[in-house]
C-alpha positions as CSV (number, residue, x, y, z in Angstrom):
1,X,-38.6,6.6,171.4
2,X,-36.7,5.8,174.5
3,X,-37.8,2.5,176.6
4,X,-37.7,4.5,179.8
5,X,-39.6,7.3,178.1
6,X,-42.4,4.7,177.5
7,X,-42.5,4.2,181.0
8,X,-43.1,7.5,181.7
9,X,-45.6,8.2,179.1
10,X,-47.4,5.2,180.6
11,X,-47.3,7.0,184.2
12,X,-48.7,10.6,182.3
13,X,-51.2,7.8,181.1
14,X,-52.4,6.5,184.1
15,X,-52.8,9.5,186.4
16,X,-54.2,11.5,183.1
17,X,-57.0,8.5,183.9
18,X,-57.3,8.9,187.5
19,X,-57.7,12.9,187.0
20,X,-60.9,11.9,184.9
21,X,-62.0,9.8,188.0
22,X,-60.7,6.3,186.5
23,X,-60.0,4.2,190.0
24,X,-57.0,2.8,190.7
25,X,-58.1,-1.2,190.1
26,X,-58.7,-0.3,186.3
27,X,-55.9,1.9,185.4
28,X,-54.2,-1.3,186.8
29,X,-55.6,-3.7,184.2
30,X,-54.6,-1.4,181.4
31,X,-50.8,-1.2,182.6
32,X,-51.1,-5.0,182.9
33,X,-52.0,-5.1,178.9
34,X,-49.5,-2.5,178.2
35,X,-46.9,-4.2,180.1
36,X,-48.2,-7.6,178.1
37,X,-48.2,-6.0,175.0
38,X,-44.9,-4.2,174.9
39,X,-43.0,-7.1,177.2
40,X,-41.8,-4.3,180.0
41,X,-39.5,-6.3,182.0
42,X,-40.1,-6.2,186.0
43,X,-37.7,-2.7,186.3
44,X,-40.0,-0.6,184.0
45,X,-43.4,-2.2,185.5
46,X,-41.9,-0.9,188.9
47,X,-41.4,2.7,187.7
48,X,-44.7,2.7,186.3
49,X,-46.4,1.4,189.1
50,X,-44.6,3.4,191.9
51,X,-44.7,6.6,190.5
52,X,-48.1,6.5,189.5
53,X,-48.8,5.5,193.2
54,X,-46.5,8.6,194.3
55,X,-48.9,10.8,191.9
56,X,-51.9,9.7,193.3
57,X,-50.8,9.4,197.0
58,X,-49.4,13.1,197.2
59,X,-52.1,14.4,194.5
60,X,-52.9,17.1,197.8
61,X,-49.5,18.5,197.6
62,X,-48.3,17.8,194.0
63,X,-51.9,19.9,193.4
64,X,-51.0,22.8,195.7
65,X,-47.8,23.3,194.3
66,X,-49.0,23.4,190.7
67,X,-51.5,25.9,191.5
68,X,-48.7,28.2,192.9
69,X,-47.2,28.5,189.7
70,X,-50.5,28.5,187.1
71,X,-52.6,30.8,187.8
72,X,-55.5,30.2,185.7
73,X,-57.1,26.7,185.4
74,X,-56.1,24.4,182.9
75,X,-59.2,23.2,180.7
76,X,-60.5,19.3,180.6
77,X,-58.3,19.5,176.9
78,X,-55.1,20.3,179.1
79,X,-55.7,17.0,181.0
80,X,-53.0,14.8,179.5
81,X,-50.4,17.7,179.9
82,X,-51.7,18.8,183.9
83,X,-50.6,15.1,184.2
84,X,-47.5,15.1,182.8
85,X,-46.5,18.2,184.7
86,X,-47.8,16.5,187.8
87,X,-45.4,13.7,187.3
88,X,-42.2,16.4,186.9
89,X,-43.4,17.6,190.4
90,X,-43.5,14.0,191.9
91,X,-39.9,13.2,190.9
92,X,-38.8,16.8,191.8
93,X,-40.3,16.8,195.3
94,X,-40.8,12.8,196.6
95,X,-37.8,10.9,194.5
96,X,-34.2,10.9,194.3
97,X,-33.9,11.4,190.9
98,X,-32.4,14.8,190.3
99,X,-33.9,17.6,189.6
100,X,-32.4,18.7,186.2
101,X,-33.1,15.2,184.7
102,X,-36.5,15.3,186.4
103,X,-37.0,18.5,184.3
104,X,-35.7,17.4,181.5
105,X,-37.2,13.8,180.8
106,X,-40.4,15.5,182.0
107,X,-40.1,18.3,179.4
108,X,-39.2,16.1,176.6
109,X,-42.1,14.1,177.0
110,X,-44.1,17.1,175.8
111,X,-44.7,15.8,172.2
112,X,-48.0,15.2,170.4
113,X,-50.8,16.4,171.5
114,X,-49.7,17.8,174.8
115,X,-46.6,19.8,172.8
116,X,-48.4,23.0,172.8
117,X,-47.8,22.7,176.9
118,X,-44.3,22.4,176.6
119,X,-43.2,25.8,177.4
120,X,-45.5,26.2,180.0
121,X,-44.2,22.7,181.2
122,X,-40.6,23.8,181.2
123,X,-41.3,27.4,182.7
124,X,-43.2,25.9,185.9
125,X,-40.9,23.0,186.8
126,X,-37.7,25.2,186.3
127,X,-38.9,27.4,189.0
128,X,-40.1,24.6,191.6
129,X,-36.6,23.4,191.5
130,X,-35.8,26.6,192.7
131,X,-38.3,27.3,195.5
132,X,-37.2,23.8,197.9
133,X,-37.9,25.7,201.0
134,X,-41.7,26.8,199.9
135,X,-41.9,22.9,198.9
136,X,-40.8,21.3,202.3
137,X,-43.5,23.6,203.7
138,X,-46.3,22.9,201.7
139,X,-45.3,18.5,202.1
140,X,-45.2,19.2,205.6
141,X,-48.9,20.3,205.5
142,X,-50.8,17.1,206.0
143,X,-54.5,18.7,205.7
144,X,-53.8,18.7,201.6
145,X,-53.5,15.3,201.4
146,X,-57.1,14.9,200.7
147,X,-60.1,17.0,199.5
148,X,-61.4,20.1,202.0
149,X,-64.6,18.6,202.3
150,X,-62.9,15.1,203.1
151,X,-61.0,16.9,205.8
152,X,-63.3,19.0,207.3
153,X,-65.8,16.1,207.4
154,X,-62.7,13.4,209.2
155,X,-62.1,16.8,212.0
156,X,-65.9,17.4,212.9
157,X,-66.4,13.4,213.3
158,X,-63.0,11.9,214.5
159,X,-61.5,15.4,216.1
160,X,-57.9,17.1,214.9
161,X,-55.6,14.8,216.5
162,X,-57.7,11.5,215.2
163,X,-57.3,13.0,211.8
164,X,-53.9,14.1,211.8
165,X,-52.6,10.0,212.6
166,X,-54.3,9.0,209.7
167,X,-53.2,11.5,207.3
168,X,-49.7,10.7,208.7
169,X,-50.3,6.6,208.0
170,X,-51.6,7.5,204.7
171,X,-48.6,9.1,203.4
172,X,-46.6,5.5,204.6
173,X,-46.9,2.2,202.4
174,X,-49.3,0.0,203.3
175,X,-48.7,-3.8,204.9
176,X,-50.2,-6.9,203.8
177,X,-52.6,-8.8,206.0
178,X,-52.4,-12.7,204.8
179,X,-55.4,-14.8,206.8
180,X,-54.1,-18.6,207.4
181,X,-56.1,-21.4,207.0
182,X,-54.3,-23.2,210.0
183,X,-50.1,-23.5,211.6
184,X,-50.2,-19.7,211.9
185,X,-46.9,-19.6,213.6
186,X,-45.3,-21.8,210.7
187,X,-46.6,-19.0,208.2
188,X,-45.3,-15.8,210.6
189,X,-41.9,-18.0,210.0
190,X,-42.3,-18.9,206.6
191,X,-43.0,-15.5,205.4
192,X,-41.3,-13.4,207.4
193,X,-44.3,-11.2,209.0
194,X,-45.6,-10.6,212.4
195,X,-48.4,-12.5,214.4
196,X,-51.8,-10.2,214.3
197,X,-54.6,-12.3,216.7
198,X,-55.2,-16.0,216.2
199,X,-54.9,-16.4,212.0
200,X,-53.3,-13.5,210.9
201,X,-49.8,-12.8,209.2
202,X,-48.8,-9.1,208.6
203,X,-46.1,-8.2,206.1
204,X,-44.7,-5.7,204.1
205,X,-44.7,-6.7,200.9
206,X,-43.9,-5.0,197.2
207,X,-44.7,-7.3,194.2
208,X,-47.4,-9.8,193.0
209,X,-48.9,-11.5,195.6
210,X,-49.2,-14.7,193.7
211,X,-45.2,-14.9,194.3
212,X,-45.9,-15.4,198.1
213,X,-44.9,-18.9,199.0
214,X,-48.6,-20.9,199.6
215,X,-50.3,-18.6,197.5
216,X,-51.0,-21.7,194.6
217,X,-51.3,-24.0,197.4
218,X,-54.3,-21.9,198.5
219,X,-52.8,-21.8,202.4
220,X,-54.6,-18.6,202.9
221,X,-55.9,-15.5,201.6
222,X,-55.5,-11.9,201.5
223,X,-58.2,-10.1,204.0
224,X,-57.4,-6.7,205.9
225,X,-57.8,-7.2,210.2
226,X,-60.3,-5.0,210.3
227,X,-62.4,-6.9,207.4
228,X,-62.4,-9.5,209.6
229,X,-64.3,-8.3,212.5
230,X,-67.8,-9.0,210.8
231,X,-67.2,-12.8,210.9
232,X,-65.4,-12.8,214.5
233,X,-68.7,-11.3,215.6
234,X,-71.2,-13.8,214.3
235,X,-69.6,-16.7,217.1
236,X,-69.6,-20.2,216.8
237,X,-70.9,-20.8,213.7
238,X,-70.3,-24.4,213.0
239,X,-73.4,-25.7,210.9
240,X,-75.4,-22.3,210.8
241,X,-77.1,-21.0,207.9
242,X,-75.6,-17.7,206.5
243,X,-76.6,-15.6,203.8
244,X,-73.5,-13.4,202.6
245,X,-74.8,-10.6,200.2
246,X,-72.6,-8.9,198.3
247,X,-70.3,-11.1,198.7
248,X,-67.7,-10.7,195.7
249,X,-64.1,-10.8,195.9
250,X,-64.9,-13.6,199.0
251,X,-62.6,-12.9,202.1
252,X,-65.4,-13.0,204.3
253,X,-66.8,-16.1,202.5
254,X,-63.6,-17.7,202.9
255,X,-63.7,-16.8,206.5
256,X,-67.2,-18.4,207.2
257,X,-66.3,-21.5,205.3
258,X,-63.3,-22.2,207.3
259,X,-65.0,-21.4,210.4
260,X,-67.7,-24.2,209.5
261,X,-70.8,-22.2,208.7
262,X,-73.1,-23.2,205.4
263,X,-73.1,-20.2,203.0
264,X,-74.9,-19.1,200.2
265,X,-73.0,-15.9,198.8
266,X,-75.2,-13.8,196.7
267,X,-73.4,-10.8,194.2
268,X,-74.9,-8.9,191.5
269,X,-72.4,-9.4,188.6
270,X,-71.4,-12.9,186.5
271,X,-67.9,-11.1,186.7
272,X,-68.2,-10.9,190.2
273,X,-69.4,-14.2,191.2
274,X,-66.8,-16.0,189.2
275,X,-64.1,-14.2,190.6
276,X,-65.6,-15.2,194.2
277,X,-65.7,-18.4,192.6
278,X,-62.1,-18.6,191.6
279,X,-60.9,-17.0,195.2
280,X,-63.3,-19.5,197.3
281,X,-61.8,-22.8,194.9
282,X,-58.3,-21.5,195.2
283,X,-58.2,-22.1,199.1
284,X,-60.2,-25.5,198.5
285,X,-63.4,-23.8,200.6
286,X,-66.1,-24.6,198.0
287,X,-67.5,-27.3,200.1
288,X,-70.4,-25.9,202.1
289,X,-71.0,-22.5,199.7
290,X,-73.6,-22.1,197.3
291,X,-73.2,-19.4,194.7
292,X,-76.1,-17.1,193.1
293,X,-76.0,-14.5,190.8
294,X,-78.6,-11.7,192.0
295,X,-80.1,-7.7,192.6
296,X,-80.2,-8.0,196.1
297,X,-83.4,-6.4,196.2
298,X,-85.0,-8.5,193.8
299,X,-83.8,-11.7,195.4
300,X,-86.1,-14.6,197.1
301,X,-84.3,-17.0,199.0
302,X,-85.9,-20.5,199.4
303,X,-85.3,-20.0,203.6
304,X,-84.2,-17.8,205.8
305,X,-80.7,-17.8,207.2
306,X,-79.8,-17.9,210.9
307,X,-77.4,-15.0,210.3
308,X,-77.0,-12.4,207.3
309,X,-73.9,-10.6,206.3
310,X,-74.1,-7.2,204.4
311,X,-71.0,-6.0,203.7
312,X,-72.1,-3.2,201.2
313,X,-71.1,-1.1,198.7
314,X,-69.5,2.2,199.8
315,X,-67.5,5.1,198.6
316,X,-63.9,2.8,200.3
317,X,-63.0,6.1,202.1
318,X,-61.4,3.6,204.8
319,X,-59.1,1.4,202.6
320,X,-57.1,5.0,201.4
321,X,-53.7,3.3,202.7
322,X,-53.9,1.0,199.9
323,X,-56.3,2.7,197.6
324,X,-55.1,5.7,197.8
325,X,-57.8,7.4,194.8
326,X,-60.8,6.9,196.8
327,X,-60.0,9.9,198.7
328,X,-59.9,11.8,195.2
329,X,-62.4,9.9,192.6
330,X,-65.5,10.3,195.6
331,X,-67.6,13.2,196.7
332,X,-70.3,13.7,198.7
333,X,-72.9,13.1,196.4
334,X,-71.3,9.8,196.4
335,X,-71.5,9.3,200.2
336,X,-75.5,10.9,199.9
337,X,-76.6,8.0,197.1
338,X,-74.4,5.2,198.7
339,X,-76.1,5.9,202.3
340,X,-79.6,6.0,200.5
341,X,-78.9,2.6,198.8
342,X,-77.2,1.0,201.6
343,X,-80.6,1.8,203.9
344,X,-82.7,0.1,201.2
345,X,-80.1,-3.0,201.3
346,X,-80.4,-3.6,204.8
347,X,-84.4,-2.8,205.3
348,X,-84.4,-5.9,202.4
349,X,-81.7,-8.1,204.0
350,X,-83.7,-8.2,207.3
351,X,-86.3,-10.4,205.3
352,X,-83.9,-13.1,204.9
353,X,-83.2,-13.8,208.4
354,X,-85.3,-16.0,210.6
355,X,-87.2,-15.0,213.6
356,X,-84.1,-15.3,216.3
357,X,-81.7,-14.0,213.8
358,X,-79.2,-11.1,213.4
359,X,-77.6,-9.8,210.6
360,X,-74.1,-8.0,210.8
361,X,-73.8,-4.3,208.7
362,X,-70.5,-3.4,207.2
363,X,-68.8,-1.7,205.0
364,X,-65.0,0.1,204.6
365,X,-66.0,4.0,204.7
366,X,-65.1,6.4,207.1
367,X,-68.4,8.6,205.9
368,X,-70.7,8.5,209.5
369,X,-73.2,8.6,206.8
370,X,-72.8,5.1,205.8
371,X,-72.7,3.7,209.2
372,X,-73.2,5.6,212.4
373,X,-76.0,7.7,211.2
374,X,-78.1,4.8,209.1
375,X,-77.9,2.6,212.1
376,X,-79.4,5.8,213.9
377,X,-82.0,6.4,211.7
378,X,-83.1,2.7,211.4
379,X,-83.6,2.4,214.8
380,X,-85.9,5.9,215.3
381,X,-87.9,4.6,213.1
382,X,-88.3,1.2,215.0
383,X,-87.3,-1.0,211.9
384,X,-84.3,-2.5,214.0
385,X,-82.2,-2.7,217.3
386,X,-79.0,-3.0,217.8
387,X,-77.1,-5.6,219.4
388,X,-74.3,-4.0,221.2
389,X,-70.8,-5.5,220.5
390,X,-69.1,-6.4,223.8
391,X,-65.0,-5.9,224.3
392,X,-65.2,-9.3,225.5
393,X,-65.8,-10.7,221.7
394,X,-62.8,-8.6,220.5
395,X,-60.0,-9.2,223.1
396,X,-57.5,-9.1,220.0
397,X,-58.3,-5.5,219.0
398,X,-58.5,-2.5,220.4
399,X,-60.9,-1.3,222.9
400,X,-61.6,2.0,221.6
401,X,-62.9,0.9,218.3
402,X,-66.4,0.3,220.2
403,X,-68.6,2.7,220.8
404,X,-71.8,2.5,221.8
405,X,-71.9,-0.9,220.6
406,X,-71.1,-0.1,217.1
407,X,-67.2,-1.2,215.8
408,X,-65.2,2.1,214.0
409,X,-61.7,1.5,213.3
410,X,-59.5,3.7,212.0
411,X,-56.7,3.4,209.7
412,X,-54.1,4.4,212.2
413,X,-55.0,1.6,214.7
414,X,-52.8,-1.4,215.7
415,X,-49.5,-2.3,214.4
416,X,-48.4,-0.2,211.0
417,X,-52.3,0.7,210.7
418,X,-56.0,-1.5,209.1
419,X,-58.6,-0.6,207.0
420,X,-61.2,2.5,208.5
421,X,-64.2,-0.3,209.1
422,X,-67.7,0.4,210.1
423,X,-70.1,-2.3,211.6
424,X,-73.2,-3.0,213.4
425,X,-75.2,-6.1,214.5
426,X,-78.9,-6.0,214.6
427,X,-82.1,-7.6,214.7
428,X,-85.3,-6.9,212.9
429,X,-87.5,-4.8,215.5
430,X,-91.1,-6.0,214.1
C-alpha cells in the first residue's frame, strides 16, 4: 500500500467514526496512536487532519450532493464506503486537488470490505465532476450546513439574518484565544495576534498548541472570550470563597486563581480531575485550589461558598467553529435530557452558597433550552431570581449580547467570531 493512501484510508476511518456519532476529541486520540504507531511524518498528519475537518465541516453539502446521485439509502453495513465516497466529494468540491486524481485515489481505495461499493463509488463521483454548476449552487446554500431541526430551531430564536452570519463564520477556520497571566502587550508582540480586552491574545493558529512559544513556561492558557465572561462577572474576587463545579479541563479555574479567589473545583471523573490538575500546575495556579472528585448531586461541602460557578454540561452547540461535529453527533433529545439535568444541577448548587451569595449559570449551547428558558422556569416557580447583568461590567464586549439581564453571545460576534455562550447570575429565592 501506498503511504499517501494510508492517509486517506485513515480520513475514510475517522469520518466512518463520526457518521456513527464518534465526536471529534476521540477520533483525535485514535489518529494520534495511528500517527504514533505508523511514524506519519507532520505532511501526512496534516492531510489526515484537514480533510477529515473539511468532511465534517461541509457534511451539509458533501450530504446533499450524495443524495443527488443515490437514490436509495445506504444501510449502517455501507458505512465505511458512504465515507469514503464522502471524502471523493470533499476533494472534488472544497480542495485543489484535481478532479481525475480525486476520483481515482478515491476509487482505488475501494478494497476490502468496502470493494463491493466500488462501482457505485466510481459511477457517482464520475458524474459530480461533471455537474460543477449544480455543485457551486448547492455550497452556496448555507441552510445545509447543519441539521433542519438545528436550523429551523437557530431562525425561530436568533431570526434569518442572525442565523445566516453564523453559518457563514462556521464555514471559516476558527482563531485561537490565548488568556495571559500578565505583560499582555509583550504576548500580542510575541506571538503575533491581536489585543482582545485586558488579558487576551487572538491568533490564527494551525498546529499543536504546545509549539506556541510560553506554552511549557505556563504563561497562559487557552480559554475562548466568550468562556470568560462567567469569571469577569463574579467582581473583585480577591480572597472569596468559590465553588467551581464541573470544573474539568480548568480555564475558568485558572481564571479565578489568577484573579485571587480561593477555589475548590469539584468534577465527576478521576480522568477529569487530573487533567484539571495537570492544566491548573502547568500555569503554576495550584496555590489557593483544592481539588475533589465528586456527583455533583451527591456532594456535601464542609461550607458554603460566597460564590458558585456552574458551567454545565451541554450538547456544545455554541463551540461549532471549532467543533464542528456537535452540530451533527446532537439532537434534540439531547438538548431535552441535558436541560432536565442541568435544572437539577443548579436547584443542588444553590445549596452550596451562603445566605448573600450568587452563583453564575453557564454553559456553551445555543439550545434556549439550556439557558433562556431554565432560567425562566426557575424563576416561575420562585426557586431563584436573577441578578441582571449590567453593560457597565462588560464594557469590553458587545452590548447586544445582554438581554434582559441574561449574556447570549453568538459565534459571529467580535473580531473573526467567539464561542455561542449562555449565562445567568442568580440568587437562591427562599
Amino acid at each position: 500500500m501506498k503511504k499517501n493512501d494510508k492517509s486517506r484510508i485513515i480520513v475514510i476511518k475517522g469520518v466512518a467514526m463520526h457518521l456513527k456519532g464518534t465526536p471529534l476529541k476521540k477520533i483525535n486520540d485514535f489518529y494520534n496512536l495511528v500517527f504514533e504507531k505508523y511514524s506519519f511524518d507532520q505532511k501526512d498528519i496534516a492531510f489526515v487532519n484537514y480533510f477529515t475537518n473539511i468532511c465534517i465541516r461541509n457534511r451539509g453539502p458533501i450530504e446533499t450532493i450524495l443524495n443527488q446521485y443515490i437514490k436509495r439509502k445506504l444501510s449502517k453495513a455501507a458505512m465505511p464506503a458512504k465515507a469514503a465516497i464522502m471524502f471523493g466529494i470533499a476533494q472534488i468540491v472544497f480542495s485543489k486537488i484535481p478532479s481525475y486524481a480525486a476520483v481515482n485515489s478515491t476509487v482505488n481505495l475501494f478494497v476490502g470490505n468496502i470493494y463491493r461499493w466500488r462501482k457505485l463509488a466510481n459511477a457517482v463521483l464520475r458524474k459530480i465532476t461533471k455537474d460543477e454548476k449544480k455543485l457551486k449552487e448547492i455550497e452556496k446554500n448555507l441552510s445545509i450546513f447543519v441539521p433542519t431541526w438545528i436550523y429551523k430551531e437557530w431562525i425561530k430564536r436568533f431570526g434569518s439574518k442572525n442565523t445566516l452570519k453564523m453559518l457563514k463564520i462556521y464555514k471559516k477556520e476558527p482563531s485561537l484565544d490565548i488568556r495571559v497571566k500578565r505583560n499582555l502587550n509583550f504576548w500580542v508582540e510575541e506571538l503575533g495576534g491581536i489585543k482582545l480586552g485586558k488579558s487576551t491574545v487572538r491568533l490564527m493558529h494551525k498546529g499543536k498548541i504546545a509549539n506556541l512559544k510560553g506554552y511549557k513556561e505556563g504563561k497562559w492558557w487557552i480559554q475562548d472570550f466568550a468562556a470568560q465572561i462567567p469569571v469577569i462577572l463574579m467582581g473583585d474576587i480577591r480572597g472569596k470563597k468559590i465553588l467551581d463545579l464541573c470544573a474539568s479541563p480548568g480555564g475558568k479555574t485558572a481564571q479565578m486563581l489568577s484573579e485571587g479567589a480561593i477555589v475548590t473545583a469539584l468534577d465527576i471523573s478521576k480522568e477529569r480531575i487530573q487533567l484539571l490538575s495537570k492544566n491548573i500546575q502547568r500555569v503554576g495556579l495550584s496555590k489557593n485550589l483544592k481539588l475533589v472528585e465528586d456527583d455533583l448531586l451527591a456532594y456535601e461541602p464542609q461550607s458554603k461558598s460566597d460564590i458558585v460557578l456552574l458551567d454545565a454540561p451541554c450538547t456544545g452547540t455554541g463551540t461549532f467553529r471549532k467543533n464542528p461535529d456537535v452540530v451533527w453527533i446532537k439532537n434534540k433529545t439531547d438538548v431535552k435530557e441535558n436541560a432536565n439535568y442541568q435544572k437539577n444541577l443548579i436547584i443542588q448548587a444553590l445549596n452550596f452558597l451562603k445566605k448573600d451569595g450568587f452563583l453564575i449559570y453557564s454553559n456553551c449551547s445555543l439550545q434556549y433550552e439550556e439557558g433562556e428558558d431554565i432560567i425562566k422556569d426557575l424563576s416561575n416557580q420562585k426557586l431563584i431570581y436573577v441578578d441582571k447583568i449590567s453593560n457597565s461590567e462588560l464594557l469590553d464586549y458587545p452590548k447586544e449580547i445582554i438581554n434582559k439581564g441574561l449574556i447570549r453571545t453568538l459565534p459571529f460576534m467580535y473580531t473573526d467570531g467567539m464561542d455561542g455562550f449562555f449565562v445567568a447570575r442568580i440568587k437562591k429565592a427562599i
